[in-house]
N, C-alpha and C positions, 0 to 999 in steps of 0.2 A: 027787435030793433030798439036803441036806446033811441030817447028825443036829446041825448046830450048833443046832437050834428046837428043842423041846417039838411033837412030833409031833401035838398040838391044834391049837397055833398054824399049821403047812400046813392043815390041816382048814379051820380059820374063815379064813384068808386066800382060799383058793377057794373060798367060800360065800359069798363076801362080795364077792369080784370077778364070779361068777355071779348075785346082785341087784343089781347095777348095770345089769343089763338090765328088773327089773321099777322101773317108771315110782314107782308107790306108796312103793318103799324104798329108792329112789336115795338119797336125801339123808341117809338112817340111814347107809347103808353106806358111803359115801363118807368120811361121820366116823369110822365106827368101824375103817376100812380103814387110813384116813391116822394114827389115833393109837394100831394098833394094828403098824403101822410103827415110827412111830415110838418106840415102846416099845419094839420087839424089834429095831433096828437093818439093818445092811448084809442080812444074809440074806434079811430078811424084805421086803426093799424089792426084793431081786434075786426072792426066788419071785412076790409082786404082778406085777413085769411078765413073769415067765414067764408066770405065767396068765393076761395080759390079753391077751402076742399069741397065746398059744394058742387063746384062746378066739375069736381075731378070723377070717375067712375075708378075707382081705387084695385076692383078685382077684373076689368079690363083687361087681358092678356097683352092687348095692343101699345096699352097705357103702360103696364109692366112694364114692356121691355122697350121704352121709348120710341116707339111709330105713331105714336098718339102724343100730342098734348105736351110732348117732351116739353118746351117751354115753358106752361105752367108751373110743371112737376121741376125743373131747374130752378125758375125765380122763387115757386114755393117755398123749395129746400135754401136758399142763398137767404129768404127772411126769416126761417125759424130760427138757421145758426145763428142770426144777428142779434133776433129779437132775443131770443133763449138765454141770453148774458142781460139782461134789463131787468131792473128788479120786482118791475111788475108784473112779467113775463106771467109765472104761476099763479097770479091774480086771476089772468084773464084768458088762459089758454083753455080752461075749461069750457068756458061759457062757448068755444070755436066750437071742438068738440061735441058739445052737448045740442047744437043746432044744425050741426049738419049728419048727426047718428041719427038714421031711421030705422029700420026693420030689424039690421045686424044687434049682437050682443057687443057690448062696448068692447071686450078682448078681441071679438073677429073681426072688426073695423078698424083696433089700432095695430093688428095682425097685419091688415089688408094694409094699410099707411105704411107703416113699417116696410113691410116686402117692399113695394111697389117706388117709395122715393130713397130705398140703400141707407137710413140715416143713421148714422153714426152711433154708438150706443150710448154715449154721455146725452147726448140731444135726448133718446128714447126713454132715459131715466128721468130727464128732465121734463120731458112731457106728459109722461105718467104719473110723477108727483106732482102736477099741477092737476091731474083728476084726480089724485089721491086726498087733495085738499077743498075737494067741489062744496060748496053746500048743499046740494043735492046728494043724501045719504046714498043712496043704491049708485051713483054713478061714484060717487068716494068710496066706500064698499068693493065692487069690482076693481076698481083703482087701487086699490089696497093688492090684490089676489097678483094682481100684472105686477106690481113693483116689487113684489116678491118676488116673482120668479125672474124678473128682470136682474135685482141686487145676486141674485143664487148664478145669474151667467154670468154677469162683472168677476163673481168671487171665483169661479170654471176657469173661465180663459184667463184670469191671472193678470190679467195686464192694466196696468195702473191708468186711471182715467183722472183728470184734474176736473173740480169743480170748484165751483165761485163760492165764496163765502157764505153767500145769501141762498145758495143751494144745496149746500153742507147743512147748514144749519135747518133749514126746511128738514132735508130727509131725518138729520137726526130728531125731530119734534117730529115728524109724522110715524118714527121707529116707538118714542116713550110713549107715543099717546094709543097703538096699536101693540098689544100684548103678544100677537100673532106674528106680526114682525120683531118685535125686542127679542124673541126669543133665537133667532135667527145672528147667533151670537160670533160665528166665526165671518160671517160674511159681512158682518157691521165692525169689527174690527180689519178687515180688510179693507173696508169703503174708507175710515178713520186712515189706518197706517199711512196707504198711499195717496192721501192729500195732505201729507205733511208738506211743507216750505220753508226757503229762507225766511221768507218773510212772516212774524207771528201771526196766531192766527187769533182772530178776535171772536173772543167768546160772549160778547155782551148779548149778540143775536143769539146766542140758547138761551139765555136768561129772559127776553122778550118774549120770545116764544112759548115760555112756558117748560122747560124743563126743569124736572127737579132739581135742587141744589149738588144732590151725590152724584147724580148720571152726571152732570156740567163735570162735575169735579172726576168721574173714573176720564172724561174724554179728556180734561186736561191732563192727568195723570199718564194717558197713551201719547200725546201729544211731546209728553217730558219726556218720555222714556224713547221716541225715536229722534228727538232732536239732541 
């Protein structure tokens, strides 16, 4: 728990994610969750979902197939899509992950996650490049093994997924700085092709980032050649 909150505010955030399970005061809490978020910013957005996947039992059969907790598992899934477009989203989505994994290997936990809330596959790449960039080696490590074979099923099913600029650019710095992934060459020009756009695309976030000046220059050069 950070000291960056008013030691109240953790209090009523987990009192408030724990009536989200009573029927009667869902709809109170819901509001007073979301503008009480929003009041207190990033932190308070990062303990919410610690305490909503804590509070979830992930490999639940119950929970599965929604006779459990469906409502968690809805508001869950309605904050990640929100949050997942915010550009500190990968800042801070590990540090959720990383305190609510206990016993499980981080794959059979975001396996369990995965199955259990249906989420979309741009969101799943999106949340595994946020442990892909953990500070904690071993959990960025595994993160690394998952986003592989996450990018290997985007490249399978073929079907073109949009990503944010500030999310492009991540996967492509976490592709140059992991030799394991660069070399995964057809499926990084698939991830590249189809996020091309009317709208140019801005390459100043690879150069922050840290990629080399050639790799900047072959992605612009794909970038030319589909526009």
């Amino acid at each position: 728990m950070s000291s960056s909150l008013n030691h109240a505010v953790y209090i009523q955030i987990k009192a408030l994610v724990q009536n989200l399970s009573n029927k009667k005061s869902v709809r109170n809490a819901k509001n007073e969750l979301l503008s009480l978020v929003e009041l207190s910013g990033t932190e308070a957005r990062r303990y919410m979902l610690t305490c909503l996947f804590e509070s979830l039992d992930f490999k639940d059969p119950k929970v599965q197939n929604g006779s459990k907790d469906q409502t968690k598992t809805q508001f869950l899934v309605q904050q990640l899509t929100l949050w997942s477009s915010h550009s500190n989203f990968l800042d801070y989505f590990t540090q959720v992950i990383e305190h609510s994994l206990q016993k499980q290997s981080l794959s059979e936990y975001m396996n369990d996650v995965i199955k259990c809330l249906k989420l979309s596959l741009t969101l799943q790449i999106t949340m595994i490049l946020s442990l892909s960039l953990s500070p904690s080696l071993h959990i960025a490590k595994e993160g690394i093994q998952i986003l592989k074979t996450k990018l290997r099923e985007y490249f399978e099913v073929g079907k073109p997924l949009q990503f944010s600029e500030n999310i492009l650019s991540s996967l492509l710095y976490v592709i140059r700085n992991n030799p394991e992934v660069e070399e995964m060459s057809e499926e990084i020009k698939f991830l590249i092709e189809t996020n091309s756009s009317d709208k140019p695309f801005d390459f100043k976030p690879l150069f922050v980032r840290g990629l080399e000046n050639h790799i900047v220059a072959e992605v612009i050069q794909i970038f030319s050649r589909i526009e």
